[in-house]
C-alpha positions as CSV (number, residue, x, y, z in Angstrom):
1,X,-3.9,11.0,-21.1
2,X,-6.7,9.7,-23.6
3,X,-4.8,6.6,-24.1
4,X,-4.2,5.4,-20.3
5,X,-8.3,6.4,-19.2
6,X,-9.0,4.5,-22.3
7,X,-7.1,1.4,-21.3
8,X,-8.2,1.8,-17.2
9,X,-11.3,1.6,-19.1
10,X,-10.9,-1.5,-20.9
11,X,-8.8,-3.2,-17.9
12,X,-11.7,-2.1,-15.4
13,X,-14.1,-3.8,-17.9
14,X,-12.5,-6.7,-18.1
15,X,-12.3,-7.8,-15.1
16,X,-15.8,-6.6,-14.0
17,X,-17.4,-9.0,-16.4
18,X,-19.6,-10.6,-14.2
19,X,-23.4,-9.6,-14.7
20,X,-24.5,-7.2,-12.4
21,X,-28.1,-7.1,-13.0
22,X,-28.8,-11.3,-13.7
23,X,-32.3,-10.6,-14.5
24,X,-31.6,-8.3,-17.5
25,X,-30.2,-8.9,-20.4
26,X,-26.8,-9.7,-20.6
27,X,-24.9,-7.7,-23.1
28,X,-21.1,-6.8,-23.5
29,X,-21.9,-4.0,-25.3
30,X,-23.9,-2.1,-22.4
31,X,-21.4,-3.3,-20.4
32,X,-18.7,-1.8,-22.0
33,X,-20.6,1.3,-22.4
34,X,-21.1,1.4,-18.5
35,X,-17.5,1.0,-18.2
36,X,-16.8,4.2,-20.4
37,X,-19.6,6.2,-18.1
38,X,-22.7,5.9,-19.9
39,X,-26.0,5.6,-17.9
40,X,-26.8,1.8,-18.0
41,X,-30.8,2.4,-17.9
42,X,-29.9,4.2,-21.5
43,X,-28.0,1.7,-22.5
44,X,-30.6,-1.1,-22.0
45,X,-33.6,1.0,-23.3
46,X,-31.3,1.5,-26.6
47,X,-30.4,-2.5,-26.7
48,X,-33.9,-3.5,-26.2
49,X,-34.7,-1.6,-29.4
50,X,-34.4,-4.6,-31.6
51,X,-36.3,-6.6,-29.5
52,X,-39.4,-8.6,-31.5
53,X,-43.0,-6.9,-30.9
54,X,-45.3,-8.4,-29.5
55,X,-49.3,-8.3,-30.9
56,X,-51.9,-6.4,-29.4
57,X,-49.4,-3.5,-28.9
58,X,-51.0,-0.7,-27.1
59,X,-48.4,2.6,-27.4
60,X,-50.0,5.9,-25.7
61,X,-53.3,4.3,-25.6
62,X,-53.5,3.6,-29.2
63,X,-54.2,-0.4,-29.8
64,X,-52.1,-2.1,-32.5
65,X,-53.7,-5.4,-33.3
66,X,-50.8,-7.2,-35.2
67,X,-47.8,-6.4,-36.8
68,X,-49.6,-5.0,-40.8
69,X,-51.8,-2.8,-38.5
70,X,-48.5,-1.1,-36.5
71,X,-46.4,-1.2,-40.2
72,X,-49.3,0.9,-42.0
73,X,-49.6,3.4,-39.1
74,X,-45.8,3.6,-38.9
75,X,-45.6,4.7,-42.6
76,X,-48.4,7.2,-42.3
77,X,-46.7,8.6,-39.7
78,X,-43.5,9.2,-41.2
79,X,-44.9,10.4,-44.6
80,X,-46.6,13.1,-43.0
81,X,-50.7,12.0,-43.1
């Protein structure tokens, strides 16, 4: 049963290939994921993670200046200080 709602899965994606939202990014892998009956807002907040930064970054009200200023904060934060 695995195997024939896996390959549903796969034919359904194929053919619905088209972009459904043209203003966002177009990627196969969200699409396939959307296919298999993952939540595509997820999908596209987790594909956007790679996306370049872009300087002054203000996260939660704190204002990161450039890219050294965001990386030195970043590595206080994860070594505890």
């Amino acid at each position: 049963m695995k195997m024939t709602m896996r390959l549903k899965s796969t034919i359904q994606f194929k053919q619905n290939l088209t972009p459904s939202f043209p203003d966002k990014m177009n990627n196969p892998y969200v699409e396939n994921l959307v296919a298999m009956g993952y939540d595509r807002a997820d999908c596209e907040t987790v594909a956007v993670a790679g996306v370049d930064k872009t300087f002054p970054m203000n996260i939660h009200g704190r204002v990161y200046e450039t890219q050294e200023e965001y990386d030195a904060a970043l590595h206080d934060f994860i070594n505890g200080m």
